[in-house]
N, CA, C and O atoms as a GROMACS GRO file, in nm:
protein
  276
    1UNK      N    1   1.246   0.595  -5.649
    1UNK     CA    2   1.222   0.465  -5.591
    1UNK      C    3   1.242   0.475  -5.441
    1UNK      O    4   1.350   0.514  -5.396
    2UNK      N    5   1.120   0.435  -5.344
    2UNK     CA    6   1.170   0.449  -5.233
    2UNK      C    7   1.151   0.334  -5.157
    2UNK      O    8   1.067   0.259  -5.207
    3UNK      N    9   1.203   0.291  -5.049
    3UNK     CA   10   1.227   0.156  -4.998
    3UNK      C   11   1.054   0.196  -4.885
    3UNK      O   12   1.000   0.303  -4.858
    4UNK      N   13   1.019   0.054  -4.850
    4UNK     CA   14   0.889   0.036  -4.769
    4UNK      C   15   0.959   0.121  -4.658
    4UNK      O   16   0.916   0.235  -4.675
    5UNK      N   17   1.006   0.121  -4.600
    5UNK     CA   18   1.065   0.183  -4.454
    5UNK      C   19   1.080   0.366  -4.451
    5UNK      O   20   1.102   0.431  -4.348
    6UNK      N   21   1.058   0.428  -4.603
    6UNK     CA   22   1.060   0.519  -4.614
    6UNK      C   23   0.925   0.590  -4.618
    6UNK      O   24   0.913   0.702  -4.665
    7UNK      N   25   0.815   0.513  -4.562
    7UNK     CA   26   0.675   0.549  -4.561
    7UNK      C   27   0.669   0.568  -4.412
    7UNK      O   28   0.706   0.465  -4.355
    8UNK      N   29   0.639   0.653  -4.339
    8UNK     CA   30   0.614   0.666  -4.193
    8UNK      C   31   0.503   0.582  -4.146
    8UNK      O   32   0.481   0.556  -4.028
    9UNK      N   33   0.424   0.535  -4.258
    9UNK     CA   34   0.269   0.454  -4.191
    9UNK      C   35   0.253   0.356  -4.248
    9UNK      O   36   0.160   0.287  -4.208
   10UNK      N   37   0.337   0.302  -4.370
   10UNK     CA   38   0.330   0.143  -4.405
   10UNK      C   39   0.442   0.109  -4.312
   10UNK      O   40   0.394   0.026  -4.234
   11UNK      N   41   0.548   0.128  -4.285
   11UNK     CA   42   0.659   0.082  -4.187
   11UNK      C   43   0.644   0.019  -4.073
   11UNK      O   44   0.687  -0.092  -4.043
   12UNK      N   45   0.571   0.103  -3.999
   12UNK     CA   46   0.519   0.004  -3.872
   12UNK      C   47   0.393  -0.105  -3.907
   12UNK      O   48   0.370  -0.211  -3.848
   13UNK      N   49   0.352  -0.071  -3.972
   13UNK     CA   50   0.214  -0.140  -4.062
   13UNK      C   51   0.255  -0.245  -4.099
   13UNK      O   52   0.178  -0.337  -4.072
   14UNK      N   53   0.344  -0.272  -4.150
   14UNK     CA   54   0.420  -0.452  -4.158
   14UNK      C   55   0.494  -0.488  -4.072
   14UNK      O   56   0.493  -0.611  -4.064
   15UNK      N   57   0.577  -0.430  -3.983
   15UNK     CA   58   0.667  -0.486  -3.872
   15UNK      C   59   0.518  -0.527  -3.803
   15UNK      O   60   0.529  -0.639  -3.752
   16UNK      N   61   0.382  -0.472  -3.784
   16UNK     CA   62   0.290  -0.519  -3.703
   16UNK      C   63   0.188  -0.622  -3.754
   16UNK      O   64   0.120  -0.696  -3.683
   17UNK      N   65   0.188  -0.617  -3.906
   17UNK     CA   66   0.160  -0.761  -3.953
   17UNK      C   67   0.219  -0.878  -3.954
   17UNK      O   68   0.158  -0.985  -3.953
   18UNK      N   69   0.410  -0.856  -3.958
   18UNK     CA   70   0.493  -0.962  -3.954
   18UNK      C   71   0.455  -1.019  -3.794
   18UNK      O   72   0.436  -1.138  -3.769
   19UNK      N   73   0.449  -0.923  -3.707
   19UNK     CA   74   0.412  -0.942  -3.521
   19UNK      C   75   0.327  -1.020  -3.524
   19UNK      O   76   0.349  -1.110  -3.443
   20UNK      N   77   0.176  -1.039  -3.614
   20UNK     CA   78   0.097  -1.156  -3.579
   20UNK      C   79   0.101  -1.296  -3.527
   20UNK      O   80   0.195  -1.371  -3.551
   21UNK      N   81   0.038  -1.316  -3.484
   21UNK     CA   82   0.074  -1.450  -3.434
   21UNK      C   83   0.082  -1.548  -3.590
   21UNK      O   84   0.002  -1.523  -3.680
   22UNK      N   85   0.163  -1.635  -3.601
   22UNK     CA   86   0.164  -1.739  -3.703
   22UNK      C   87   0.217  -1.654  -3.861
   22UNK      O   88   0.248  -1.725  -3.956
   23UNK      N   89   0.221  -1.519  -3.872
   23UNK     CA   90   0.258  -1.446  -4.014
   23UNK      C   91   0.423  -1.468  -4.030
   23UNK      O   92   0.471  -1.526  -4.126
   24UNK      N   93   0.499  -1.415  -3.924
   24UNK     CA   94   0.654  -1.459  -3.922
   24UNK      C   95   0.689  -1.547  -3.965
   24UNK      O   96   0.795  -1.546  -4.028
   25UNK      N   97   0.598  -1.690  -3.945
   25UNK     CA   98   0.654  -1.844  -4.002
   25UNK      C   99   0.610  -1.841  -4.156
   25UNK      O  100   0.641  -1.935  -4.228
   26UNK      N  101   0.551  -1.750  -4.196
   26UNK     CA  102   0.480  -1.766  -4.342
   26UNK      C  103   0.646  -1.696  -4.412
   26UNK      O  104   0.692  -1.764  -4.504
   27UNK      N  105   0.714  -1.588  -4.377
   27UNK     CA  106   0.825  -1.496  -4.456
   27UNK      C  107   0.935  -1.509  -4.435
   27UNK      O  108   1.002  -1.520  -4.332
   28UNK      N  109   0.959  -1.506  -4.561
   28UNK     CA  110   1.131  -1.571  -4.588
   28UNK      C  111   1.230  -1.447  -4.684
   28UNK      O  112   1.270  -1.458  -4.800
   29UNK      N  113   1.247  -1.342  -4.597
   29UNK     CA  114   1.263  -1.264  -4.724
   29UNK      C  115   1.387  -1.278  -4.776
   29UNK      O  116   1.405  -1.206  -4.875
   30UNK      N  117   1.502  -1.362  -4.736
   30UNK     CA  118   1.624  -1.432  -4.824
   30UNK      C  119   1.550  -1.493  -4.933
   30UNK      O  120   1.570  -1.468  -5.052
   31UNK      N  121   1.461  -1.580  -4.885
   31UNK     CA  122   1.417  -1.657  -5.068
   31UNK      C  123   1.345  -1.542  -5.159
   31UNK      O  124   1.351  -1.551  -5.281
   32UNK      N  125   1.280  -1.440  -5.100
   32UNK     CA  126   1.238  -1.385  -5.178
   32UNK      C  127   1.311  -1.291  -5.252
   32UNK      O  128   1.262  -1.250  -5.357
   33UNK      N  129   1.469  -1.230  -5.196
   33UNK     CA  130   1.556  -1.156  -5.247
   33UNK      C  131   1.645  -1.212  -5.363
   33UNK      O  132   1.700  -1.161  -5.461
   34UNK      N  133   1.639  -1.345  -5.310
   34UNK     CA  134   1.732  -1.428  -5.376
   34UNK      C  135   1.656  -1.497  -5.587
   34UNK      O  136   1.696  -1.517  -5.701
   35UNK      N  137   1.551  -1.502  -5.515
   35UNK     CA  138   1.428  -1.518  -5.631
   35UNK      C  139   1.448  -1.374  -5.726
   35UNK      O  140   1.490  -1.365  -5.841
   36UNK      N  141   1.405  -1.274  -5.638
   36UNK     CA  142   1.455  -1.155  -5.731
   36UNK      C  143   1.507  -1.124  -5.822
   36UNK      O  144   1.466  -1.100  -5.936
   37UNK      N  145   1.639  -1.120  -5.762
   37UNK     CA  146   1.793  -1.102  -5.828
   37UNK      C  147   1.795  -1.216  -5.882
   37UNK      O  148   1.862  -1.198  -5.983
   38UNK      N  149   1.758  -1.343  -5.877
   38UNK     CA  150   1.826  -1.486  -5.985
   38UNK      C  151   1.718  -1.484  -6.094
   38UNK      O  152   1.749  -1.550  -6.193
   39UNK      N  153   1.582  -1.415  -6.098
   39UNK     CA  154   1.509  -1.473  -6.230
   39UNK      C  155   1.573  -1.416  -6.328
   39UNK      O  156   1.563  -1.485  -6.430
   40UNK      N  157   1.630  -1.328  -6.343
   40UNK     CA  158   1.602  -1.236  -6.481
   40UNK      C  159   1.785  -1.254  -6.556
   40UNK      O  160   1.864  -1.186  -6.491
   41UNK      N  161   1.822  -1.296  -6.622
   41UNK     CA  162   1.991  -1.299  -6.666
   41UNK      C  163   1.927  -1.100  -6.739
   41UNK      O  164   2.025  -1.026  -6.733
   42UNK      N  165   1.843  -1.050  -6.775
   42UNK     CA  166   1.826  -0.939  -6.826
   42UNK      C  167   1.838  -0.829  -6.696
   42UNK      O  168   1.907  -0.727  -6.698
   43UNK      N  169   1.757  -0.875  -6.586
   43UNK     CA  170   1.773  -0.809  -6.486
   43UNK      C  171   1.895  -0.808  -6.400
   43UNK      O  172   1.928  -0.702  -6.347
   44UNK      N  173   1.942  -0.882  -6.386
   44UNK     CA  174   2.077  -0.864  -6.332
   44UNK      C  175   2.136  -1.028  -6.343
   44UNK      O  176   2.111  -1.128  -6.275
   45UNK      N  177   2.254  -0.997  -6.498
   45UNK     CA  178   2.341  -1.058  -6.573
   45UNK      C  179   2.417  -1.119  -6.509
   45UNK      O  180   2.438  -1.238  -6.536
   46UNK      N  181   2.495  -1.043  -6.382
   46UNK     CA  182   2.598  -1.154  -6.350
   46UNK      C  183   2.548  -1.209  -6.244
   46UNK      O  184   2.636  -1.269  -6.183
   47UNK      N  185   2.449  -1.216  -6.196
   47UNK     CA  186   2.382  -1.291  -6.131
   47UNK      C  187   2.452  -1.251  -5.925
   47UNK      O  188   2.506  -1.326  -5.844
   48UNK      N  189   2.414  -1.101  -5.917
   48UNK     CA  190   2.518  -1.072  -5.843
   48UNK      C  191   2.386  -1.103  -5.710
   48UNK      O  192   2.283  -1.111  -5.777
   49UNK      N  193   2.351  -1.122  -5.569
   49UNK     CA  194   2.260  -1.094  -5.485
   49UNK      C  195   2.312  -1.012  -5.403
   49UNK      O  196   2.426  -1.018  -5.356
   50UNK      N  197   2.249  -0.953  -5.388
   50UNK     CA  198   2.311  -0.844  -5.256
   50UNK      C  199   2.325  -0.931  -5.122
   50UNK      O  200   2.273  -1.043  -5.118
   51UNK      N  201   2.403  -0.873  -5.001
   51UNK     CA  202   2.339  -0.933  -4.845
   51UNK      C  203   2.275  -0.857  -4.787
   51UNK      O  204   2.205  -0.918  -4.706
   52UNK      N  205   2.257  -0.738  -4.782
   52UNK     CA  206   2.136  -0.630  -4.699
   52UNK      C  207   2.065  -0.609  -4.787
   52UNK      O  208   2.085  -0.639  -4.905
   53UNK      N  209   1.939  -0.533  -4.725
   53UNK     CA  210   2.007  -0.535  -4.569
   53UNK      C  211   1.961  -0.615  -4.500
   53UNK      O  212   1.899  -0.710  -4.549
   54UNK      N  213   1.979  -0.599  -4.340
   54UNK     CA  214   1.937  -0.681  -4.250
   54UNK      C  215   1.778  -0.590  -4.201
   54UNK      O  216   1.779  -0.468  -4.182
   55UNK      N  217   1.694  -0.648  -4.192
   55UNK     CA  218   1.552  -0.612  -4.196
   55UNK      C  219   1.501  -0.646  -4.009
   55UNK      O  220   1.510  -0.761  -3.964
   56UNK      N  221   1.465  -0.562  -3.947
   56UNK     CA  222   1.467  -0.629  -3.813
   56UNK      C  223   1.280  -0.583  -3.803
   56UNK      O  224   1.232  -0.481  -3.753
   57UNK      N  225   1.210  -0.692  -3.867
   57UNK     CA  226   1.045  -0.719  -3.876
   57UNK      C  227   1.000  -0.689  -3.720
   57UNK      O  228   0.886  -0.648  -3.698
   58UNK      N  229   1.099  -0.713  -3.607
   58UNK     CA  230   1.038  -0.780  -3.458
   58UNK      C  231   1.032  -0.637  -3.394
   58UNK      O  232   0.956  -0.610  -3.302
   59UNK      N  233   1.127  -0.541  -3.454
   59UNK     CA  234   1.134  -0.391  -3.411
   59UNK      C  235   0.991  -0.342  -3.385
   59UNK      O  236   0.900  -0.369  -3.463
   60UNK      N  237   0.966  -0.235  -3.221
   60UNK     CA  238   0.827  -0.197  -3.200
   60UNK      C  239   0.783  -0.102  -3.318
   60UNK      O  240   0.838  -0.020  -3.391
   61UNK      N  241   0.649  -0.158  -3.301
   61UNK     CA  242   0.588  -0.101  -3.454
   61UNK      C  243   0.548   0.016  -3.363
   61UNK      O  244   0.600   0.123  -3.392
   62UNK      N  245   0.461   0.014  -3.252
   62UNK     CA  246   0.428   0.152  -3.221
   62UNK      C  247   0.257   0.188  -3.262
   62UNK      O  248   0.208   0.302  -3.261
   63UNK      N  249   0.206   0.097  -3.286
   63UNK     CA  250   0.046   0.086  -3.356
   63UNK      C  251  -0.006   0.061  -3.223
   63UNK      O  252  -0.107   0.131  -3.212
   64UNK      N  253   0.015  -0.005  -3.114
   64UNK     CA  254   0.017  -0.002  -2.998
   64UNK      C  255  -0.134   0.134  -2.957
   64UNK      O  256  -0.235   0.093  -2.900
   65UNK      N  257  -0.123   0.255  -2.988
   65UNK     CA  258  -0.175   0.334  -2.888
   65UNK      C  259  -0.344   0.342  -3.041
   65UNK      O  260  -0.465   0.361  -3.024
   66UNK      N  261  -0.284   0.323  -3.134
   66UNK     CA  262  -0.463   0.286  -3.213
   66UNK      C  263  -0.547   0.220  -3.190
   66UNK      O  264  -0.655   0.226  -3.248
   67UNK      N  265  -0.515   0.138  -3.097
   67UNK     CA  266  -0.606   0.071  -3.037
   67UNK      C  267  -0.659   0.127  -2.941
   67UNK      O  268  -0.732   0.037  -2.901
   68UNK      N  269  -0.680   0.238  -2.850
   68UNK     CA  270  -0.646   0.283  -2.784
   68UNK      C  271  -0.794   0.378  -2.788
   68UNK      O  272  -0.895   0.383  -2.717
   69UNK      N  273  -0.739   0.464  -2.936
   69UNK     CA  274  -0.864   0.475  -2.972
   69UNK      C  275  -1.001   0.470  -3.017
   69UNK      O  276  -1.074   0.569  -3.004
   0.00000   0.00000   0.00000
């Protein structure tokens, strides 16, 4: 299992979709973590949510020079 951030070319690929103008106000990824971890009493029983991590979307993506070409 590997986390999105462990892809060298989807990684910046969403920090530069979250960058769009107007996409940031669309994502909430507390509700969506929180949704996660609370549907399932099978998936996780005691109903535990994690707090990380902290996700920093605004970090330079670096897609910057593809345009370029």
């Amino acid at each position: 299992l590997r986390r999105i951030r462990d892809y060298p070319n989807l990684w910046p690929y969403t920090r530069d979709l979250y960058q769009t103008p107007g996409i940031s106000d669309l994502v909430f990824p507390d509700i969506y973590k929180n949704g996660y971890f609370s549907i399932s009493e099978l998936r996780n029983p005691l109903g535990i949510v994690p707090k990380g991590p902290e996700i920093d979307f605004s970090a330079p993506h670096g897609r910057e020079i593809l345009n370029a070409a």
